[in-house]
VOPAGU-2260 file (C-alpha; in pm, 1 decimal, decimal comma):
REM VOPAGU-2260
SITE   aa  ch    i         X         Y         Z
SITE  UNK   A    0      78,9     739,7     486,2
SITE  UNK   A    1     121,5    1108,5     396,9
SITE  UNK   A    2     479,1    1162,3     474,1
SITE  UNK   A    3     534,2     808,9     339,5
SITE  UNK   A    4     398,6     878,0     -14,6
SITE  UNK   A    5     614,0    1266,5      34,1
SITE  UNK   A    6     937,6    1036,3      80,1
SITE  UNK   A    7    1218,4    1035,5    -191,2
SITE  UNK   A    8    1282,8     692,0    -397,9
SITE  UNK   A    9    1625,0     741,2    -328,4
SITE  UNK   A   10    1605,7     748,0      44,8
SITE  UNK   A   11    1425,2     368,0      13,0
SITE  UNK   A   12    1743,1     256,2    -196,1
SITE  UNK   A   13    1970,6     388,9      77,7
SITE  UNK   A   14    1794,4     185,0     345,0
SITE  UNK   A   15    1783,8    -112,9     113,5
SITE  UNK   A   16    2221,7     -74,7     111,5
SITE  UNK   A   17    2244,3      49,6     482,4
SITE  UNK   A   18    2418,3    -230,0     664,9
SITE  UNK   A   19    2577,2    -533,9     424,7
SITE  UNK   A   20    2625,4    -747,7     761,9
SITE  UNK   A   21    2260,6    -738,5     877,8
SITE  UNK   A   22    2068,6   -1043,5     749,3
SITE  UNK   A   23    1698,4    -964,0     756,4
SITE  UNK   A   24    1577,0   -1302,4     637,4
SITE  UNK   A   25    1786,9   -1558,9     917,6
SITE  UNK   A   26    1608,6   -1370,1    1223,0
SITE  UNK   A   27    1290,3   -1435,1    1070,3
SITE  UNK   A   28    1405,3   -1816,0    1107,6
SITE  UNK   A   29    1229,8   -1894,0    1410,6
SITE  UNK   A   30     881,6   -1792,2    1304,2
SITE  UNK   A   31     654,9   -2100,1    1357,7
SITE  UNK   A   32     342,6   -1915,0    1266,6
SITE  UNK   A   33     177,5   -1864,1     906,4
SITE  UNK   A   34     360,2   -1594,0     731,0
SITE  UNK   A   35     270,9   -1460,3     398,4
SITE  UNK   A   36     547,5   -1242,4     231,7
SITE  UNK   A   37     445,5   -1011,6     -58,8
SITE  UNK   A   38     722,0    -852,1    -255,8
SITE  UNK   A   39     806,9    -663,0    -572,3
SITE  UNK   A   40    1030,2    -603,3    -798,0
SITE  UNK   A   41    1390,2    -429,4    -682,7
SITE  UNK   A   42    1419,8    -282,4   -1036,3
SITE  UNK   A   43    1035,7     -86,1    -956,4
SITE  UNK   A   44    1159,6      13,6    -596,2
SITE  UNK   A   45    1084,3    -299,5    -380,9
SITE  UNK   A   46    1264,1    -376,1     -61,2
SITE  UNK   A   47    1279,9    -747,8     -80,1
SITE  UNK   A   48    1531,9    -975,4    -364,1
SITE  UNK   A   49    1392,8   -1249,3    -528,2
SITE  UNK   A   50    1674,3   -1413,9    -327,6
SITE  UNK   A   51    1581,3   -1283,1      16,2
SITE  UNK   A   52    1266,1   -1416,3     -63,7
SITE  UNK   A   53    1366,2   -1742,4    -139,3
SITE  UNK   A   54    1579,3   -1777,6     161,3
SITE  UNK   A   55    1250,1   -1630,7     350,3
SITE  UNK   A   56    1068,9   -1949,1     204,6
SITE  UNK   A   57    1276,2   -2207,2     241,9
SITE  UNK   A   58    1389,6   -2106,6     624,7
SITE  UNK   A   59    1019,6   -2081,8     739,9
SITE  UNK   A   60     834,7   -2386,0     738,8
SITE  UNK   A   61     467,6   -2221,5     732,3
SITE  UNK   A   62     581,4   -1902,1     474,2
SITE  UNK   A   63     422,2   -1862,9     131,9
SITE  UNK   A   64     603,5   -1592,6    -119,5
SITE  UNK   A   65     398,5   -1452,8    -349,1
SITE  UNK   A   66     550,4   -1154,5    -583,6
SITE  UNK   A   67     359,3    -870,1    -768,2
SITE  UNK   A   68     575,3    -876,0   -1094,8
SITE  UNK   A   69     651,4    -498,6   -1081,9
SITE  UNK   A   70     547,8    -370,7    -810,7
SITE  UNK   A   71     780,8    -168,9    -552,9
SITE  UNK   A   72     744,3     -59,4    -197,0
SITE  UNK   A   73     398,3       3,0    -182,1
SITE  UNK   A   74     234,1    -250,6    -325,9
SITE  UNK   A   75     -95,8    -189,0    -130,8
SITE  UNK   A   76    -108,8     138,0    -283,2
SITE  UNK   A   77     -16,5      59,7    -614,6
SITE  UNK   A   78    -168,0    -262,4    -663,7
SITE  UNK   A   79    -455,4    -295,2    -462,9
SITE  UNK   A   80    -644,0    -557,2    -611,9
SITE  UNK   A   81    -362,5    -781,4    -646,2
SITE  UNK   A   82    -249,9    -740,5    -264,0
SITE  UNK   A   83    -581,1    -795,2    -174,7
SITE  UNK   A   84    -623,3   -1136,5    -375,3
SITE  UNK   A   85    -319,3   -1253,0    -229,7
């Protein structure tokens, strides 16, 4: 968590851009099982789109989106009590 929390903004946004070609959300597609995606904001530092996220939703039949208007990578650390109520 330390060298997490030590970690630049910038080097998030670069993983965010790395490959245009890999799509995150379609190899999540075969995921039967209850999922339950939290996400941000991508303005606050978040790693997931309000797009990916509604691909996420609609390609997996047991997923529930739920966003923590801004919040950015670590919403767990940053909004606890929200994370935890969802």
């Amino acid at each position: 968590a330390e060298s997490i929390t030590l970690t630049a903004i910038p080097v998030f946004a670069e993983m965010r851009h790395r490959d245009p070609n890999l799509d995150r959300v379609a190899d999540s597609a075969g995921i039967r099982s209850p999922v339950l995606l939290i996400h941000g904001d991508e303005a606050a530092g978040g790693m997931v789109s309000q797009a990916d996220a509604d691909r996420f939703a609609a390609l997996l039949p047991n997923a529930t989106v739920r966003r923590i208007p801004g919040g950015g990578h670590s919403l767990h650390r940053d909004h606890p009590a929200r994370f935890a109520e969802l």
